[in-house]
C-alpha positions in Angstrom: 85.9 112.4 85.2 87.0 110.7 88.3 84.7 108.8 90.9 86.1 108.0 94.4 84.7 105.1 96.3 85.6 104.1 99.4 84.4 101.0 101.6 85.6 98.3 103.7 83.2 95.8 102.4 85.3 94.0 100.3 82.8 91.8 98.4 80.7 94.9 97.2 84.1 96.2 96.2 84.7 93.4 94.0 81.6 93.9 92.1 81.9 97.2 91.5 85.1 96.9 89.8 84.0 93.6 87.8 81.0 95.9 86.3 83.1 98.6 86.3 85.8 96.3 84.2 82.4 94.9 81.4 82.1 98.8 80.8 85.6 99.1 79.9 85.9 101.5 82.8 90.1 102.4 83.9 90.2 100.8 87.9 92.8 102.3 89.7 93.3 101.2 93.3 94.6 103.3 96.0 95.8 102.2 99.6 94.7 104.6 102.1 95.6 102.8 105.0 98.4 104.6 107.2 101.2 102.6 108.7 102.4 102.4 111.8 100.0 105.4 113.2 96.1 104.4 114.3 93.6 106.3 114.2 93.1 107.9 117.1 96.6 108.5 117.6 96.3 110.5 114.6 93.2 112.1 116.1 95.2 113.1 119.7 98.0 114.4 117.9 96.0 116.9 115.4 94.0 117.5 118.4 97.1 118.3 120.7 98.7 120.5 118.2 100.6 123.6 119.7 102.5 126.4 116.8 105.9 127.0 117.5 105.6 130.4 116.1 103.1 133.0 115.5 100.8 132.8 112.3 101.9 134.2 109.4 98.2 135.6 109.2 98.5 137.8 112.9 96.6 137.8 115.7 93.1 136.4 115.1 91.6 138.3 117.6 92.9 141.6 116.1 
């Protein structure tokens, strides 16, 4: 089983992998910060996208 936490309070973090460590639990960390791109940057530029081709699904209005 996996379990994904995520938070930016680092001091409840902590605690949760110290228990999670007494119950011989496997901690992995994962970074999901991006770099070099914010936020809303990566918000405009999904927002802004434009295809360069037709989809391969057809017209959605058909």
């Amino acid at each position: 089983m996996e379990l994904i936490l995520k938070s930016d309070n680092k001091q409840s973090i902590a605690k949760i992998i110290a228990l999670a460590k007494e119950l011989n639990v496997i901690v992995e960390e994962k970074s999901t910060e991006i770099e070099g791109i914010s936020r809303e940057a990566l918000k405009e530029r999904i927002l802004n996208f434009k295809a360069t081709s037709e989809s391969s699904f057809g017209d959605p209005v058909q």
